[in-house]
DRENSEVO-34028 format. One record per residue (C-alpha): residue in one letter; residue number from 1; x, y, z. Coordinates in Angstrom, 3 decimals, always signed. Layout:
// DRENSEVO-34028
ATOM   residu   num       east      north         up
ATOM        A   NUM          X          Y          Z
...
***
This chain:
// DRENSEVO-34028
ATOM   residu   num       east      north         up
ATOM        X     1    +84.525    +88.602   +100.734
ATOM        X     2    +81.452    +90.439    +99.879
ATOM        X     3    +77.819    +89.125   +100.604
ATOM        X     4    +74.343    +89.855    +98.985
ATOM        X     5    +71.812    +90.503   +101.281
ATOM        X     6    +70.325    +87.424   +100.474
ATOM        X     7    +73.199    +85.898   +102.238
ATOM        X     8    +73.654    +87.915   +104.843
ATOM        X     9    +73.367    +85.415   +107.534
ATOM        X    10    +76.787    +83.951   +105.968
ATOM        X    11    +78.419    +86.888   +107.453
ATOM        X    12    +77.132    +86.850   +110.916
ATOM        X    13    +78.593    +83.061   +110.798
ATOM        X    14    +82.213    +83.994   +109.479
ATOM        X    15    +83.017    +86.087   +112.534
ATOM        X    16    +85.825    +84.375   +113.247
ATOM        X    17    +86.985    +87.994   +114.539
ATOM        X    18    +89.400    +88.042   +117.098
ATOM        X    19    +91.321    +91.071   +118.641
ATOM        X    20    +95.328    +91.038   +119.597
ATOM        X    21    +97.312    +92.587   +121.868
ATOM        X    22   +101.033    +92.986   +120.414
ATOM        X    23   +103.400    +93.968   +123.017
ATOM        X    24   +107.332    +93.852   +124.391
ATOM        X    25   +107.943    +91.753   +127.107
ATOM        X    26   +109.762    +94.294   +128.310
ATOM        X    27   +106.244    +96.025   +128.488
ATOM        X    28   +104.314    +92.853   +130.247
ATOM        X    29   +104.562    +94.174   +134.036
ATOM        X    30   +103.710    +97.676   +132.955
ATOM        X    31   +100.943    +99.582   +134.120
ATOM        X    32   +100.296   +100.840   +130.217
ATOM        X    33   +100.142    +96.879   +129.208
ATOM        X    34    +97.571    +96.337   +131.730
ATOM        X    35    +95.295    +99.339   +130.517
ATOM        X    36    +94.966    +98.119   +127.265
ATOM        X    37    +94.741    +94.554   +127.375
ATOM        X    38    +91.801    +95.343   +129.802
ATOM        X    39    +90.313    +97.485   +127.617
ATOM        X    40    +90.766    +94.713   +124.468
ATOM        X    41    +89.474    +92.094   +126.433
ATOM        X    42    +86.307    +94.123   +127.693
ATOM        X    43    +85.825    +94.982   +123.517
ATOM        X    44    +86.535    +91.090   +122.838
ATOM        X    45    +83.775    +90.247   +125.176
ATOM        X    46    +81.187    +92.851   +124.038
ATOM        X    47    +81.631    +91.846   +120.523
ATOM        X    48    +81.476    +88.059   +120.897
ATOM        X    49    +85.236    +88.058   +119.342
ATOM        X    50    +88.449    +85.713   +120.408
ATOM        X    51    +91.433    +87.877   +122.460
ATOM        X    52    +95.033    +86.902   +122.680
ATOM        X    53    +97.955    +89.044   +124.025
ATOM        X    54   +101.306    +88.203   +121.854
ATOM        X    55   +104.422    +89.154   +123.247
ATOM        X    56   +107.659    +89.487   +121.344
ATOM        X    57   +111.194    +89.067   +123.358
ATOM        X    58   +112.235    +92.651   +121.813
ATOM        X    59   +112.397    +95.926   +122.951
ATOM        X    60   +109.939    +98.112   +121.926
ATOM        X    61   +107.954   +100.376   +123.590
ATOM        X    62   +104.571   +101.025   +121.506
ATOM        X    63   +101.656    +98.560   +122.362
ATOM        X    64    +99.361    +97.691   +119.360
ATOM        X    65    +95.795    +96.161   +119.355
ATOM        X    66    +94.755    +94.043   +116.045
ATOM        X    67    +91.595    +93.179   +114.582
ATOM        X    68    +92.055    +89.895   +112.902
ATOM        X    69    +89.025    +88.117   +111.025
ATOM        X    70    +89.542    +84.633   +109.820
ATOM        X    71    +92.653    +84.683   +107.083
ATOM        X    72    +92.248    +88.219   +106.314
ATOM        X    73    +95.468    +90.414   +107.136
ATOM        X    74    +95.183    +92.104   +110.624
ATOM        X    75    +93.813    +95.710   +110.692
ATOM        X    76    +95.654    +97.812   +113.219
ATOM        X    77    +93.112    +99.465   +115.651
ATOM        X    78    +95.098   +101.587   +118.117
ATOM        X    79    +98.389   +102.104   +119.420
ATOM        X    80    +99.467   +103.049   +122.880
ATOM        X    81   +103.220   +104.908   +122.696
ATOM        X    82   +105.211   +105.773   +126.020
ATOM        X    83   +101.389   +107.780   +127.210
ATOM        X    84    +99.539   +106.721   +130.142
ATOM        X    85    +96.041   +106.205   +129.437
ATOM        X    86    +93.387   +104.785   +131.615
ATOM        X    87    +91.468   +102.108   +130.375
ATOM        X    88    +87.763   +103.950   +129.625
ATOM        X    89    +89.926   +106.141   +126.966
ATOM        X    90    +91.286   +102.554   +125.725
ATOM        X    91    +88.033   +101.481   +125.171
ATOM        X    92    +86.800   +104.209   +123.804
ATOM        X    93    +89.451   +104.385   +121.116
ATOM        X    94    +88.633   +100.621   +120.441
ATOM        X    95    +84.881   +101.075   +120.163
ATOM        X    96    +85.406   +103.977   +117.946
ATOM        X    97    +87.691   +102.226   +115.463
ATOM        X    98    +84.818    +99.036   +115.560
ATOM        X    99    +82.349   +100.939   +114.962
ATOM        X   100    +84.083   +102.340   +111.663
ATOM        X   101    +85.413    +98.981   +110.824
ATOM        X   102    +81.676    +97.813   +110.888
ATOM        X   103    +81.579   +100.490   +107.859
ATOM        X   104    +83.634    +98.182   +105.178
ATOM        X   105    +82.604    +95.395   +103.345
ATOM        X   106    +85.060    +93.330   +104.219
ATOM        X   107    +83.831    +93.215   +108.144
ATOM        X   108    +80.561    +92.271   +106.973
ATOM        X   109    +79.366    +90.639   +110.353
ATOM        X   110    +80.358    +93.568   +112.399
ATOM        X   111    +77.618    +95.287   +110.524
ATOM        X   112    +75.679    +93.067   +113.201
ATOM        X   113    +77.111    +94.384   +116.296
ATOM        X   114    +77.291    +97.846   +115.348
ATOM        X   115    +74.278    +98.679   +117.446
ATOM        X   116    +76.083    +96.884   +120.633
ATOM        X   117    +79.292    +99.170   +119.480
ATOM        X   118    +77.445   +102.525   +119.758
ATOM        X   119    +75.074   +101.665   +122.820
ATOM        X   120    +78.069   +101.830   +124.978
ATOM        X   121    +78.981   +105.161   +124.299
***
């Protein structure tokens, strides 16, 4: 959905944004699982955005984070394979991929947060 400027304010009230963590059950208890639903939540909360962690009674080892707005189709935003990472480089990987989602204009009202996005970096 694109916006004029006139209307701008319509896209600051569409965020209906919302960030999801796909994992394994297999994967809940992990350490790795822990790291980056940490990190997502810490994103969700900077961002003013909704956070849910889906599980899926598979096995699968990769652990994906979503960005979701409204009925739009998800946007993967990272992936976390069989690698440790800590949860600043999480984060870091999330804000990075925000900030260039903030870029399109389809994520219109993440134009809004981009200064928030970069602030922290």
């Amino acid at each position: 959905m694109f916006y004029s400027p006139r209307y701008w304010w319509k896209g600051v009230l569409d965020n209906s944004g919302k960030l999801f963590v796909y994992a394994s059950t297999f994967t809940s208890r992990q350490k790795r699982l822990k790291s980056v639903s940490v990190a997502a939540e810490k994103m969700a909360r900077l961002l003013k955005l909704s956070f849910e962690i889906k599980t899926f009674n598979e096995h699968f080892k990769p652990i994906y984070v979503y960005y979701k707005n409204g009925d739009e189709e998800p946007i993967p935003i990272y992936c976390s394979n069989d690698a440790q990472s800590d949860i600043q480089e999480v984060y870091s990987a999330l804000r990075n991929m925000m900030f260039v989602l903030s870029f399109h204009p389809k994520h219109f009202a993440l134009r809004h947060v981009r200064k928030e996005i970069i602030q922290f970096s």
